[in-house]
C-alpha positions, 0 to 999 in steps of 0.5 A: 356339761354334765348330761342331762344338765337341768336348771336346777344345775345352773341355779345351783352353779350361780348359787355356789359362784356368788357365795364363793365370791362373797367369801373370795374363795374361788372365781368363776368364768364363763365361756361365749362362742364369739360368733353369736354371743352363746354360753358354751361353757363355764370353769371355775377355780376354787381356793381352800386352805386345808390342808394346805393353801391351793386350788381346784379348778373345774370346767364344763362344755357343751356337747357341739363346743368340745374339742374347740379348746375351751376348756384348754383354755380356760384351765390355762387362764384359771392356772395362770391367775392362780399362779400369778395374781394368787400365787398359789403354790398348785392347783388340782383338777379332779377327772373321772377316769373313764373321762379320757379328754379330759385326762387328755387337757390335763396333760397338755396342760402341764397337770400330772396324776398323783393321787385318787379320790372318792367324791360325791356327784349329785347324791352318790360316790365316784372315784376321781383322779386328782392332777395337780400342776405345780406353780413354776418354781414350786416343787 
């Protein structure tokens, strides 16, 4: 998860899950350690319709769950609904570039770079790259 991750933050991440699914525009997961019922992380995937009909998936984990596959697993569940239930023809994933495990999880999970982009972050301007994963068929 984003580091230091206020309260503020998760206000505002609830705040944002309960617009977007009253507008159905995206669907929100959150993860829970089996053993003792705690929140490790959250995922999330967006649809939009400009410029064209797809979808954005994002996920976080906490510090002492990474590297367990959550995230993995959680892209994979947001892709196949997507692709499934949805039938989006792609969905995005848009990493830092120094984020070298998550340009890591992009690639096991069939995603492949093919662009760059400015985007805000909590007031200022980064650079990301944008991977996307096309539907199966799809080209």
């Amino acid at each position: 998860m984003p580091s230091p991750y206020t309260l503020e933050d998760a206000r505002g991440w609830i705040a944002l899950a309960a617009v977007e699914r009253g507008r159905d525009r995206g669907l929100q997961l959150v993860a829970v350690r089996a053993e003792d019922d705690r929140v490790v992380g959250a995922a999330a995937l967006r649809l939009h319709d400009h410029p064209e009909r797809g979808g954005e998936a994002g996920y976080s984990v906490a510090a002492d769950a990474r590297r367990a596959g959550v995230a993995t697993c959680a892209v994979r569940l947001l892709t196949d609904h997507a692709f499934g239930a949805l039938s989006l023809p792609y969905v995005e994933l848009a990493v830092a570039p120094a984020n070298e495990p998550s340009r890591a999880l992009a690639c096991r999970a069939g995603f492949t770079e093919c662009r760059h982009e400015l985007r805000e972050l909590k007031g200022e301007l980064s650079e990301f790259e944008i991977w996307r994963k096309a539907a199966p068929g799809d080209i």
